[in-house]
N, C-alpha and C positions, 0 to 999 in steps of 0.2 A: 354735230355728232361725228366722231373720230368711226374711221375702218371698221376697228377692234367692235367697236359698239353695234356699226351697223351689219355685219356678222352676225352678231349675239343674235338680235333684235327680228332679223331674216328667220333665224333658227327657230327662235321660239314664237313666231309669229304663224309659221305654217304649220310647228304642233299646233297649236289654240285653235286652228281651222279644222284639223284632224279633227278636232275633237268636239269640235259643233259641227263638224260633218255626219260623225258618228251618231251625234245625238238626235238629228235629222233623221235621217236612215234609223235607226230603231223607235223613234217616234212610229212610224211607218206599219211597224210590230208591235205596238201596245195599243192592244185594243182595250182592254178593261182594267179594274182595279188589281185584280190578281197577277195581270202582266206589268203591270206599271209597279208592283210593289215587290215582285216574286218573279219578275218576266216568266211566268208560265208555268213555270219548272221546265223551262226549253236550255237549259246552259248545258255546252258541252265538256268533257273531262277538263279537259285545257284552261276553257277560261274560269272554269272553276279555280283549280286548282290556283292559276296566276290571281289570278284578279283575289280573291281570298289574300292573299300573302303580300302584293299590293297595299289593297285598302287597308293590312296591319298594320306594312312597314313606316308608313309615314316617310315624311323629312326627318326624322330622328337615323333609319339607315343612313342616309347621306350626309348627313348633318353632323347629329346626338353620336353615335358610337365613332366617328372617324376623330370626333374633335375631343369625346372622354378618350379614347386612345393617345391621341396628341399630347393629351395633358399629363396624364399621370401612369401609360402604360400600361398592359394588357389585361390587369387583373379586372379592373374595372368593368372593362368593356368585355372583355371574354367569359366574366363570368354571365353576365346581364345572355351574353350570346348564347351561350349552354344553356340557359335559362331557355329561352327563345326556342331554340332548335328543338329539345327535346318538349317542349310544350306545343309546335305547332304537328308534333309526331301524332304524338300521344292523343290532339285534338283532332287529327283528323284518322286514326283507328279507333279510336272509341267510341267517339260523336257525332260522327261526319253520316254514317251509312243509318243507323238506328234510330238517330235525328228525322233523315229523309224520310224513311219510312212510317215512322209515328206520326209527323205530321201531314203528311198522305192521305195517312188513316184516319186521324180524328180532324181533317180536313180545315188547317189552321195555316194562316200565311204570314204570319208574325208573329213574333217570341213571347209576345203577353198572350195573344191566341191561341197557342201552343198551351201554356200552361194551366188557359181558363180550360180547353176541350179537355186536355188530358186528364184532369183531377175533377171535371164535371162541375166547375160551379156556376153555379145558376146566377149566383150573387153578384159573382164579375170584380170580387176584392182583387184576387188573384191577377186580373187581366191590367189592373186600374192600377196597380201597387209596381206592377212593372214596366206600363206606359209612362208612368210616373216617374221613376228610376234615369229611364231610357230619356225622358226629358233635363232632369238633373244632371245628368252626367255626361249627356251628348252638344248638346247647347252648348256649354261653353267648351268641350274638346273641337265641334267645327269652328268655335270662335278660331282659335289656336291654329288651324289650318288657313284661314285666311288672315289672320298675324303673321305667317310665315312667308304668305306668297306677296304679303307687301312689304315688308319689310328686304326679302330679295331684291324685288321690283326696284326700291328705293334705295337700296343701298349700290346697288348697281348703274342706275343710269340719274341716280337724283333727284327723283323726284316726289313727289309729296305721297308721304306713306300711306294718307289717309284716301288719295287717291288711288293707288297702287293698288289699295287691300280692296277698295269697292269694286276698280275693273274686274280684279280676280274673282271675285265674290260672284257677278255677275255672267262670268264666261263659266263659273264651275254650277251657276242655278241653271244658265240658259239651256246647259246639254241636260243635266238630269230632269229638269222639268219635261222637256219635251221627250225624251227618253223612259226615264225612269231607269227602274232599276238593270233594264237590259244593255242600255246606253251606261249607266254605271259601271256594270261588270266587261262589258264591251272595251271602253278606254280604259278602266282599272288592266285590262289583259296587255292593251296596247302599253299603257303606262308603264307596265313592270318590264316590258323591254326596252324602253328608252331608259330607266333607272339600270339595268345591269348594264347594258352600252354605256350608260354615264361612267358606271363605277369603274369599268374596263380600262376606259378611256386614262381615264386619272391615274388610276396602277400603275398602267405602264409607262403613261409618260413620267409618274412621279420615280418609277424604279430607274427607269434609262436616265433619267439626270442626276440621278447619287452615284450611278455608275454599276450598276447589277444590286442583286441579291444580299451578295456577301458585304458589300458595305453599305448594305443596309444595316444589317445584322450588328456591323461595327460600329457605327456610326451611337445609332440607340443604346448598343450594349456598353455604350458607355456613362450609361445614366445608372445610376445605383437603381435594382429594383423593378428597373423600366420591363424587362424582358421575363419578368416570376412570374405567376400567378397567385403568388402567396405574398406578394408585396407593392406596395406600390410607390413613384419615385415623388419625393417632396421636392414642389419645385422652389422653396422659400431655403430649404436648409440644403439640398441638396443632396441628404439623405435617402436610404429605404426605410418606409411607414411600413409596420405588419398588419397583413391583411388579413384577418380571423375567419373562423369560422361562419359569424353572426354576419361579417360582411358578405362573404360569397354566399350565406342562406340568401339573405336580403336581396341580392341581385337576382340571384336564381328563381327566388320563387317570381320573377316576370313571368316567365311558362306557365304560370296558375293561372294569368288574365284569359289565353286562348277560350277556356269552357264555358268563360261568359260575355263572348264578346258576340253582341248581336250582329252586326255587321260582316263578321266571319259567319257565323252560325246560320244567315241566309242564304251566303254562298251553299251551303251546303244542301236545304231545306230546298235549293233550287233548280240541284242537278238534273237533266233529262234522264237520265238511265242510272241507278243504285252501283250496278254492278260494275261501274266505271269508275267508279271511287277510290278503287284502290291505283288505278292509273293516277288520278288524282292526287292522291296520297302520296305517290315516290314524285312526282315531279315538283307539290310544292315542295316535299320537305328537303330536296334537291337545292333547289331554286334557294331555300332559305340558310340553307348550310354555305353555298357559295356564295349568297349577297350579304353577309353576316363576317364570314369569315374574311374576304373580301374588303368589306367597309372597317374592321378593327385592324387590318393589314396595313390600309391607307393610313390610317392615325400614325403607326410605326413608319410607316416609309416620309411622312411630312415632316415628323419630330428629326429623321433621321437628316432630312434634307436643311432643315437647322441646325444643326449638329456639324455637320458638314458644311455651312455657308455656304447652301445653293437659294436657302429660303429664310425671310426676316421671319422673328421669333413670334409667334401667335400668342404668347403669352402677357396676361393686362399688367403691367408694371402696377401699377394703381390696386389692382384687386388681384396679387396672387397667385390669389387660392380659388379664383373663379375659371370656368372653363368654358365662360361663355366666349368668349373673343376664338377660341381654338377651335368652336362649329363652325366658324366661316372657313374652314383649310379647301373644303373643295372649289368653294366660291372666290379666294386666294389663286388657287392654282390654275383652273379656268380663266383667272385673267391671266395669269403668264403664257399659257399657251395662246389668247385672241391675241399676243403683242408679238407673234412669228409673221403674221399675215393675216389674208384675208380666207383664205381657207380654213387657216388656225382658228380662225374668230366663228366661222361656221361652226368648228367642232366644240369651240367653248359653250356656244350657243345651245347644242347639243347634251351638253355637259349641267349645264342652267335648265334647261328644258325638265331632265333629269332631275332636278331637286323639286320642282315645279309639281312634276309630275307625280314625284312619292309624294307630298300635300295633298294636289286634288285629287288623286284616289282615295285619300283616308276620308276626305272633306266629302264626296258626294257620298259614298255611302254612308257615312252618319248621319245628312240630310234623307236620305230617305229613310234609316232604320228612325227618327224623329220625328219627321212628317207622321210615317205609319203610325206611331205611337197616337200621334193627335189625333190625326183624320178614321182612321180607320176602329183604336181601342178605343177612343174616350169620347168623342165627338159621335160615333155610330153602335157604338156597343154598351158602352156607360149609359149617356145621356140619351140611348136609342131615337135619334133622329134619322130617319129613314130615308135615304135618297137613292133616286136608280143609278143607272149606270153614269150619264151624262154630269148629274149632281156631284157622283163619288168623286169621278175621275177631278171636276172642276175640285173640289174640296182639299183633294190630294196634295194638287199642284199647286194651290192658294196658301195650304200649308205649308206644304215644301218652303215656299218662297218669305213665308213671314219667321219662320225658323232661322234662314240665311240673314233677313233683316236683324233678329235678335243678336246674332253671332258677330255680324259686322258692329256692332253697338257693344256688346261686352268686349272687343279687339279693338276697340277705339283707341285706345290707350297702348301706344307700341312700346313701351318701356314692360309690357304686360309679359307674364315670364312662360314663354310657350313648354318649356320641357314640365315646368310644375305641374301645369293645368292637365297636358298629357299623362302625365304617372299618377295623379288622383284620378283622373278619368279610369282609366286601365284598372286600377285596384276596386273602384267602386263597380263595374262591370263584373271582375273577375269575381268578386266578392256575393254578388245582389244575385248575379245568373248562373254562375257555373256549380258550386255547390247543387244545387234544386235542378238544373240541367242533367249533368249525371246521376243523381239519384235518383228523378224522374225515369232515366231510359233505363236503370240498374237493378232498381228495388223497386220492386214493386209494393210492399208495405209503405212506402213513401204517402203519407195523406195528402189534402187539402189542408189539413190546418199544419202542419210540419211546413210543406212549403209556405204557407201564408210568413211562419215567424222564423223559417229559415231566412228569406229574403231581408225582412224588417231588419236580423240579426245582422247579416254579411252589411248591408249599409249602413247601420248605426254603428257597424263597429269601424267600419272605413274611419268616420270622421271622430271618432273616440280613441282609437289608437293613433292618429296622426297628430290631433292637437291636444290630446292629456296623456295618452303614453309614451311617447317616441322622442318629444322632448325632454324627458326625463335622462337619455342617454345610456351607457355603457349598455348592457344585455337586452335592454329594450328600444335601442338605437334599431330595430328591425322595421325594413318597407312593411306598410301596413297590411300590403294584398294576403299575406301567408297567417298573420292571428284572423286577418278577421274569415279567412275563408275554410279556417281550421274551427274557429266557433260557430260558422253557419252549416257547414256540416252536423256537427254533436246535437246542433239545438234541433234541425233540422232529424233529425233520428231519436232524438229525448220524444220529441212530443208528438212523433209519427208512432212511437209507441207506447204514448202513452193516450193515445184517442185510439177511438175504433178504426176496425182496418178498413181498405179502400171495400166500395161495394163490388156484389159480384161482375158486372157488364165493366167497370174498369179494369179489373184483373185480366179480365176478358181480352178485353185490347191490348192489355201488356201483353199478356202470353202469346197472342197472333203475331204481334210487331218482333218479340222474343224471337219468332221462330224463322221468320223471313229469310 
């Protein structure tokens, strides 16, 4: 093992203790189900806020947007970012406080529980249809986070991916099992600062080696295209492609995922104090303008540094038009800085750490918003199997862990295409929950049976507009998250008025939550 490496190896050896330290130590604090799944509602502003924005950004911040920047210039990745920014706004003024307190009230600790208490059904479709969902669509997105952490692993010091991806697999069940969700939100808080120190890191050492700002500026600006928002640079012809309308809706409507992503939406349901929400509010949406704008900065300043022959071309000779090869820029440039030294090698380590780390935030909190689903909706509220506390908590964790098993088993396969699985996941969430989420806390005429085929709707149109509409092309080349969350709404209010209205004791509860 070269310096360079055993640097790296240092660095990211004593995060991974951090973080089964962490999950020790909050073990410590999870005494029952409701702690292990909802830590309490003990979370304070802070690691709300972070850890929330965290568990979103995934390895796609450090990854996905530095490496679409790279490739074909800012429209891409700035429009996806506007998308982003203004949807984790918007999610956390509109959702974040009226969430909290609804589920308070109708005293519900996960998102199918939320919607069974709220609409009163006895029958538990409601609770079942979303448990359901949350297994669909969660399962294989933590696959994707432990594809990501081995394929680092492997691609980095060589060794067997399959390996790679089970240690990870097992260091990110070992803290949340013993933790749970407080051990989650706890390293997800930690995590999003080792992730902004990554990104920092990189910036400036990638600006200081182009020679400043301004040629930066020059270097890129010399790609047709590269620097528009209304165009993007073809790297085959050399050209600028026009960038439409249809394309920037497409990217943008990524801000539609935030209103139904359960993972975010506990952050929230979990706060200690309501009235701290709005601290909440400016510091993630803070946090996410500068780690956003920041990561599509870097993509510009790599391209640039090619440009300039400071850096070989990230670009697949073989495949184009692909941009897979240009996600590796930070994991590129992290080795040129471990080959100054052995301190260098610390900070790449540091830098590695950071990609690491936006993975397993997105990866344990999806295990547990999937565990919940099993153990808690459908295993105890479906199937009403009755267990005390001892029982629950054992079931919980049992869950948790066979969840992680499936995930590592669908990611077996590392040629498997982690951004794909990511952006179905995202649309099917944003699609299934956020519709029925907001007009649950909005309208109160909202039914039971409106949300019943609201939901059925936003999912079957996911997998209907992505594989019989969108390859159709031209006008209907649109990301699927925006029709199908635009017909789960309509249906979701067609048939909320066309059944009778909610009973009186639900009104009841809107209008109390209303007024808080």
């Amino acid at each position: 093992m070269t310096n360079a490496q055993l640097g790296i190896v240092i660095s990211i050896l004593v995060y991974l203790m951090v973080m089964l330290l962490v999950g020790f130590i909050s073990s410590r604090k999870t005494n029952d189900v409701s702690d292990f799944y909802l830590g309490g509602r003990k979370l304070g502003p802070l690691v709300t806020a972070m850890s929330a924005e965290a568990s979103d950004m995934s390895s796609y911040l450090l990854m996905g947007v530095p490496g679409v920047a790279y490739f074909s210039g800012i429209a891409d990745a700035g429009w996806t970012a506007m998308g982003l920014i203004v949807g984790t706004y918007l999610n956390w003024l509109f959702t974040a406080r009226r969430l909290r307190n609804y589920t308070d009230r109708v005293k519900a600790i996960t998102l199918p529980e939320y919607f069974r208490n709220r609409f009163h059904d006895t029958t538990n479709v409601l609770l079942l249809i979303g448990a359901v969902f949350i297994i669909i669509f969660f399962v294989p997105y933590t696959a994707s986070g432990f594809s990501a952490c081995g394929k680092l692993f492997s691609s980095l010091f060589e060794v067997d991916y399959h390996l790679a991806m089970i240690v990870s697999a097992v260091i990110i069940v070992g803290y949340t099992t013993t933790g749970g969700f407080l051990a989650a939100s706890t390293t997800d808080f930690i995590q999003s600062i080792v992730m902004t120190i990554a990104l920092l890191i990189v910036l400036f050492y990638g600006v200081s080696n182009v020679g400043g700002i301004d040629a930066v500026v020059a270097n890129a600006g010399n790609l047709a295209g590269y620097l528009n928002l209304s165009a993007m640079h073809n790297n085959v012809t050399g050209a600028a492609d026009p960038y439409g309308l249809f394309n920037k809706i497409t990217m943008f409507c990524w801000g539609l995922g935030y209103f139904g992503m359960p993972h975010i939406l506990l952050r929230f349901m979990a706060i200690e104090n309501p009235d701290k929400l709005k601290l909440s509010r400016r510091v993630a949406s803070v946090w996410v303008l500068l780690s956003l704008g920041v990561a599509v900065f870097i993509g510009v300043v790599g391209r640039a540094m090619t440009e300039g022959g400071f850096l070989a071309s990230l670009l697949d000779p073989e495949n184009p038009t692909s941009a897979s090869k240009a996600e590796t820029l930070i994991v590129v440039l992290a080795d040129h800085i471990s080959k100054n030294g052995f301190g260098y090698a610390l900070i790449a380590g540091v830098i590695l750490a950071g990609i690491l780390a936006s993975t397993m935030s997105t990866a344990d909190s999806q295990l547990i918003a999937a565990s919940s689903a099993v153990s808690e909706n459908i295993i105890q509220d479906v199937f009403k199997v009755n267990l005390d506390e001892a029982g629950a908590m054992l079931t919980a964790r049992t869950t948790l862990v066979v969840v992680a098993v499936l995930g590592v088993v669908i990611a077996w396969n590392p040629n498997s295409s982690v951004f794909n699985i990511v952006s179905f996941a995202w649309a099917g969430f944003g699609a299934v929950f956020g519709p029925v989420t907001l007009l649950s806390l909005y309208w109160k005429r909202t039914t039971k049976a409106g949300a019943i085929a609201g939901m059925l709707a936003g999912g079957v149109m996911v997998f209907f507009w992505k594989y019989m509409i969108r390859p159709m092309g031209g006008v209907f080349d649109l990301y699927e998250l925006g029709p199908a969350f635009l017909v789960a709404i309509i249906v979701i209010a067609a048939v909320s008025l066309a059944t009778k209205e909610p009973e009186a004791e639900i009104i009841k509860e809107f209008d109390e939550v209303a007024a808080m």
